[in-house]
N, C-alpha and C positions, 0 to 999 in steps of 0.2 A: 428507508428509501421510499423514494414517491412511487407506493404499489400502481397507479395507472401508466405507468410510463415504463419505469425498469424492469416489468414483468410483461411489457407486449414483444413479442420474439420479433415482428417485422420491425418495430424502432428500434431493435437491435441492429437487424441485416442492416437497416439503412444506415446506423453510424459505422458498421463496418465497413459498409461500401462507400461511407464517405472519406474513412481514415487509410481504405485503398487509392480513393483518388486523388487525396492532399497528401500524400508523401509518407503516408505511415506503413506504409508494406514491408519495412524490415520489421514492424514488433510481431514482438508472437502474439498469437490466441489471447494467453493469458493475461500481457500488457492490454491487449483491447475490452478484454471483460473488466482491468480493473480500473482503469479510465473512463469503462460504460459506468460502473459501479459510481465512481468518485464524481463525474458529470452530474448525476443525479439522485444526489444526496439531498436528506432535506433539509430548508435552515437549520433545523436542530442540530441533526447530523453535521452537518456542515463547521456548524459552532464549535461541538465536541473535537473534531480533528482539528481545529484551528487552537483550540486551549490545549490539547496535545501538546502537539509541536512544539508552542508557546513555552510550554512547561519544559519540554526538551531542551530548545535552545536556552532554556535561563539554567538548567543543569550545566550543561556545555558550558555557557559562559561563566557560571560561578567553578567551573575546575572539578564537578561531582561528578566525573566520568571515569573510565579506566579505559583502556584497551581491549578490544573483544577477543585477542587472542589468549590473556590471561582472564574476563569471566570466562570464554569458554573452558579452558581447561581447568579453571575451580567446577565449572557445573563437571565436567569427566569425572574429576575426582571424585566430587560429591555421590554422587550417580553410578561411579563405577564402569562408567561405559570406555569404549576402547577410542584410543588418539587415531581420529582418519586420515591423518597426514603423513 
């Protein structure tokens, strides 16, 4: 992350108070730190989440997905933890 920029606490207040006054008052806290976060990434950064995705969508599109409600309950089993539903 670009440390002069994403680490000054008042360029923060100001994009909160700017996502206050364009119509972002229903996200929470945490939507605005992570849209602070994603705003100001660096090209590299940047780069990296975009070959992500990339990579996700061509999963998706060649059919190497499943269902998240059957990984999760392989990771239950695996893991031993208890079904929260």
């Amino acid at each position: 992350m670009a440390i002069d920029r994403v680490d000054d606490l008042k360029a923060f207040r100001d994009f909160v108070d700017a996502q206050l006054l364009n119509g972002g008052s229903d996200r929470t806290p945490e939507e605005c730190l992570e849209l602070w976060i994603l705003e100001n990434l660096t090209e590299e950064e940047r780069a990296e989440v975009i070959e992500v995705v990339r990579l996700g969508l061509e999963d998706l599109n060649a059919g190497r997905t499943r269902p998240a409600r059957e990984a999760l309950s392989d990771l239950r089993r695996k893991y031993n933890l208890a079904d929260s539903t």
